[in-house]
C-alpha positions in Angstrom: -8.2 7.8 24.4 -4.5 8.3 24.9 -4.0 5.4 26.9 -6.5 3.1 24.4 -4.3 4.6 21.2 -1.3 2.9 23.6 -2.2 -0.1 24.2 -3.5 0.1 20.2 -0.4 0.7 19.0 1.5 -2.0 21.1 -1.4 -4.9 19.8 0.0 -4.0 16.3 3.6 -4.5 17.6 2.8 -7.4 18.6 0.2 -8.8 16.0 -0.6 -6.2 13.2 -3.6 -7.1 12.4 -6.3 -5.2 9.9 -9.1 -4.6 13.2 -6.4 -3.3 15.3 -5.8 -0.9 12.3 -8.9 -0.1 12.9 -9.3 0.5 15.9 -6.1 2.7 16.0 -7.7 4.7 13.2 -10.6 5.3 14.6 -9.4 6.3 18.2 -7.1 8.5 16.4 -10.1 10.5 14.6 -11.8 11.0 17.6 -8.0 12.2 18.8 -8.1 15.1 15.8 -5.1 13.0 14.2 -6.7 13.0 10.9 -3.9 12.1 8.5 -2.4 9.0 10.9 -5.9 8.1 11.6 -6.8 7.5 7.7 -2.8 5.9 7.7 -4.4 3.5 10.2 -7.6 3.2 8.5 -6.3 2.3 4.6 -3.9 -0.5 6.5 -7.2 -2.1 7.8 -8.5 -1.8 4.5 -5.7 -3.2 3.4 -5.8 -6.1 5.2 -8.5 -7.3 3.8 -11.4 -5.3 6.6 -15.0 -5.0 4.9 -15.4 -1.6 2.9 -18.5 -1.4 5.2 -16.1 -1.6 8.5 -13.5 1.0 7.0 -15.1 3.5 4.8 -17.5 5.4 6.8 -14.2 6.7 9.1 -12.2 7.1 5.6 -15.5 9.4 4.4 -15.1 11.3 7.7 -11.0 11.9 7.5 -11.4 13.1 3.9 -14.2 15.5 5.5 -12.5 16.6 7.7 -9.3 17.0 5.1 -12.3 19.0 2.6 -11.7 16.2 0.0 -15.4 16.2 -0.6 -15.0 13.6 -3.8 -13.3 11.0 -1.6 -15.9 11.5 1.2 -18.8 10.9 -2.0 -16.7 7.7 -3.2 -16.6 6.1 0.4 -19.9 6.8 0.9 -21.0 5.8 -2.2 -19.7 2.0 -2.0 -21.6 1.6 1.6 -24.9 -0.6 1.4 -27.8 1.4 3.5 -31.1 0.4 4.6 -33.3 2.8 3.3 -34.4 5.1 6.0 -31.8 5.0 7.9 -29.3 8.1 8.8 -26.3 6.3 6.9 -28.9 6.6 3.5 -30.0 9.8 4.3 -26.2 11.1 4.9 -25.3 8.8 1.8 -28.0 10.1 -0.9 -26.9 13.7 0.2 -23.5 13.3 -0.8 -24.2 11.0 -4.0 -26.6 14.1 -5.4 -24.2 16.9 -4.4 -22.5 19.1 -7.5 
């Protein structure tokens, strides 16, 4: 992961582009690098990446930061199939006090 966050960073040297962003942000949370990960993560989403690429790794940084009302406002503008783990996980968080 070291190496991929590397050759990450030097792809947005060279081209900074919104899935590079993501990539970077997402190799970063699995790194433990929360806050640069969800740095990474709102430049994807601000370059114009899908709320549905972005916000399921923004829910998990602002876990993992114990912001639970950002992790229930990512997850609440994510479409699920109904069934599915992402709708279970999402339902959870949307009827939580």
């Amino acid at each position: 992961l070291t190496n991929a966050r590397k050759w990450c960073q030097t792809a947005i040297e060279i081209d900074d582009r919104g899935n590079f962003e993501l990539l970077l942000g997402r190799i970063l949370l699995e790194l433990g690098e929360i806050e640069p990960a969800e740095i990474a993560l709102q430049k994807a989403k601000d370059a114009k990446m899908l709320d549905s690429q972005v916000n399921t790794y923004l829910a998990e940084c602002a876990f993992r930061m114990h912001d639970y009302a950002s992790v229930k406002s990512y997850l609440s503008s994510l479409y699920a199939t109904e069934g599915s783990k992402l709708a279970q996980l999402r339902e959870y968080w949307l009827n939580a006090k």
